[in-house]
N, C-alpha and C positions, 0 to 999 in steps of 0.2 A: 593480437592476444594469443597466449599458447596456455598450453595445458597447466604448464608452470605457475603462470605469474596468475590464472584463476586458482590455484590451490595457496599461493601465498595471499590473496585477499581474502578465501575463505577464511585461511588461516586467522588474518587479522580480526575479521571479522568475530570469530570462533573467541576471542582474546576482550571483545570490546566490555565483556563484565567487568572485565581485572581493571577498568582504568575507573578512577576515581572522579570526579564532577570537576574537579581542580583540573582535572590531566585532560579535557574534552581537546586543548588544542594540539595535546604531542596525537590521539588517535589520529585527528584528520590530517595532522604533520604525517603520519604514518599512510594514511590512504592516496593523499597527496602524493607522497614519495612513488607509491603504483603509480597511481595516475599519470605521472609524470613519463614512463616509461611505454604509454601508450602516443599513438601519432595524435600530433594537438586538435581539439575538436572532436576527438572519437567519445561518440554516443557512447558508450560506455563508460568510459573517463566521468563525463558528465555526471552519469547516473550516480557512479562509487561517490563523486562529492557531495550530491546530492543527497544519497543515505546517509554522508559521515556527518553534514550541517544539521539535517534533520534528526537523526542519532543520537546528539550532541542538546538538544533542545532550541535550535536555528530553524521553523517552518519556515520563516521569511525568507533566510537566506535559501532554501533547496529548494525553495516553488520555482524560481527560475533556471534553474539547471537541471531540473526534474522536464519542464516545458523545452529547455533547448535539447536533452537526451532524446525523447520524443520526438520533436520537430528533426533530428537528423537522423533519424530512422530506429530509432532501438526499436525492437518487437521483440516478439517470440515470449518467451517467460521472465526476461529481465524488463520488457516491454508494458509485461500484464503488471507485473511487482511494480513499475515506475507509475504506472496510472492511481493503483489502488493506497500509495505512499503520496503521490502528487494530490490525488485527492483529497486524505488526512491532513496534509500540510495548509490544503486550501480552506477547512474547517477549522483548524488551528488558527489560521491569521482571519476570519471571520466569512470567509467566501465559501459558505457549506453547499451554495444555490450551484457555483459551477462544480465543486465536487459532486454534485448528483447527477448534473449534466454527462459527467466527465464518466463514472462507474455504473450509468442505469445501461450503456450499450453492452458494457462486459454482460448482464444477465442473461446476454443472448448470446453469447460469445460462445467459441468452443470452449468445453468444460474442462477441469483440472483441478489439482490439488489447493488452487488459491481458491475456487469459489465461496466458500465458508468465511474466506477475508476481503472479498468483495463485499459479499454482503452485510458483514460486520462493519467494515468502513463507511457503505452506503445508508445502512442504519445511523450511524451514529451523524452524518450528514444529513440524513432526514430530521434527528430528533434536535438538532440545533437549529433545525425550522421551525420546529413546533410541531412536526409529524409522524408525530411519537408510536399513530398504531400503526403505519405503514412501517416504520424500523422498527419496530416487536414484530409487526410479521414477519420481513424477513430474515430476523434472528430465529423465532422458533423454526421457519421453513429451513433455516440453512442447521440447527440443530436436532430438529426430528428424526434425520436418519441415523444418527452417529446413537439415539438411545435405544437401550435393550429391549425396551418396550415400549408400546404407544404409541410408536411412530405414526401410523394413519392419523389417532387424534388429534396428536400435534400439530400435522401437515393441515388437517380441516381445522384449527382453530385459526393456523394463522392466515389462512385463506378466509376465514371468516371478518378477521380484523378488517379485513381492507374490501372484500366485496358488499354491494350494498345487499340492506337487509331484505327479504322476500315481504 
């Protein structure tokens, strides 16, 4: 992979409003065509199919390609993005219990611009269990900082939800 051919997938990516629900198989014809250009097997490869099936409205089809990007080593930020999308796709096709599995290690994880979408995904993985105040907690905990005000409240409500009562 070179600097290049990550600026023409962003690019693609950048483009995927303009396709119409009709047009889902020219985008992944289009991602494909990258991917293609990468040596066969590369984690990465993987990953871009994986968002384009997924992208496209395919969970089923990107949970396995989401799992072999992973299993051949993706990490780093494309790594963290594949867990918290492999996670959503697993909630999508009815397996919210290993999505939780899958995004409760992230909590501990080194911190970053995704954590907000960690726990967003991880919520909504919980609330397809039925554990509804543990995913409100941590949407208010991962939204508290970002308001003007109130944050301490915020932060002690949602810690409230989930600790037991005194």
């Amino acid at each position: 992979m070179n600097h290049d051919w990550d600026d023409r997938v962003t690019a693609a990516w950048a483009r995927f409003d303009d396709y119409a629900e009709e047009d889902a198989a020219d985008f992944r014809a289009l991602i494909g065509a990258l991917v293609a250009e990468l040596p066969e097997g590369s984690p990465l490869g993987l990953f871009e199919q994986a968002c384009a099936w997924d992208s496209t409205g395919h969970s089923d089809r990107a949970v396995p390609l989401y799992r072999e990007a992973l299993a051949r080593g993706l990490d780093g930020y494309r790594g963290r993005r594949a867990r918290i999308q492999l996670a959503s796709s697993l909630r999508n096709i009815g397996l919210a219990e290993e999505g939780v599995k899958l995004l409760t290690p992230e909590l501990d994880g080194p911190s970053d611009e995704l954590d907000d979408a960690v726990r967003a995904c991880l919520a909504l993985c919980l609330s397809s269990l039925g554990r509804d105040r543990e995913g409100l907690s941590l949407v208010l905990g991962a939204l508290a900082p970002h308001l003007p005000r109130y944050q301490r409240s915020m932060a002690n409500y949602a810690r409230a939800l989930v600790e037991p009562q005194a």
